[in-house]
Structures are given as structure tokens and as C-alpha cells.
C-alpha positions in Angstrom: 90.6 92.0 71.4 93.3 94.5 71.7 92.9 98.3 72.2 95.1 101.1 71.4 95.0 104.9 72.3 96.1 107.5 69.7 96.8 111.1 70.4 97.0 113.6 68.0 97.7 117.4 67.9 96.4 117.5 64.4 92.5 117.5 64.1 93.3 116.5 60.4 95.1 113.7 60.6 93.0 112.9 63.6 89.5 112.7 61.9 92.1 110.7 58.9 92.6 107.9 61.6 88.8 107.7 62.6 87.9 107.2 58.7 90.3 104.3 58.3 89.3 102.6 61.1 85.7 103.0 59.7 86.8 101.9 56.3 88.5 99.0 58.2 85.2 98.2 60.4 87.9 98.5 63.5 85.7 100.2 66.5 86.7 103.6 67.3 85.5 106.2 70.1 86.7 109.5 71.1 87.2 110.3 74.6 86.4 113.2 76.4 88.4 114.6 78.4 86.9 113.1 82.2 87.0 109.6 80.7 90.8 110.4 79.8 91.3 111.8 83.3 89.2 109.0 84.8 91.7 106.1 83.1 94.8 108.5 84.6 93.6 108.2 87.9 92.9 104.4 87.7 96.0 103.6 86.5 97.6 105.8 89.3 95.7 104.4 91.9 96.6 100.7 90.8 100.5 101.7 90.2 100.0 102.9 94.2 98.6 99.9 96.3 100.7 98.5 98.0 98.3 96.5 100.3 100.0 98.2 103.0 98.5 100.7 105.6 99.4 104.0 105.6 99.6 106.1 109.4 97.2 108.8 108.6 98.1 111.2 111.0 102.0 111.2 109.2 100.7 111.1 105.9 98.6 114.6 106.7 101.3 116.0 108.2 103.6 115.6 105.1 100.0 116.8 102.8 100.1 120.2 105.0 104.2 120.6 104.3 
């Protein structure tokens, strides 16, 4: 299986890609915009471990900076 995203600022040519892929029987789903977000933030998150801790008490002093 492999996935791709597509972004468009034309709802045209947008709603042109999600017929193809119908006429092509390739799956398609719209996202809205928390499931967007929600990939963002797990692809931050796993970009960030290090496996490493972090001293809390420096890390909130550099937060309230």
C-alpha cells in the first residue's frame, strides 16, 4: 500500500483529484482539519525523542523566558 497527501488551494481542481481517484477505484478521504493537526503533532513528537530526560525545572524556566 502506499499513501499520498495532496493539498490544494483550488476547490476545483480539488474535487477533480477525488473523481479520478474514484474513476481509478484508488481510496480517497478528506481530512479535517484536527486529523491534519493531529498527524503534525505526531510527526513532531516522533522528530523530538530523543530517549533522553529532560531537567524539568530548566526546561520551565526557559518556557517562562
Amino acid at each position: 500500500m502506499q499513501t499520498a497527501i495532496l493539498n490544494s488551494d483550488s476547490k476545483k481542481d480539488f474535487n477533480l483529484l477525488l473523481e479520478l481517484a474514484k474513476k481509478l477505484n484508488i481510496k480517497a478521504k478528506v481530512l479535517t482539519e484536527t486529523e491534519i493537526e493531529e498527524i503534525g503533532l505526531t510527526n513532531v513528537i516522533k522528530q523530538g525523542r530523543t530517549g533522553e530526560f529532560v531537567n524539568t525545572k530548566k526546561f520551565l524556566e526557559k518556557l517562562r523566558k
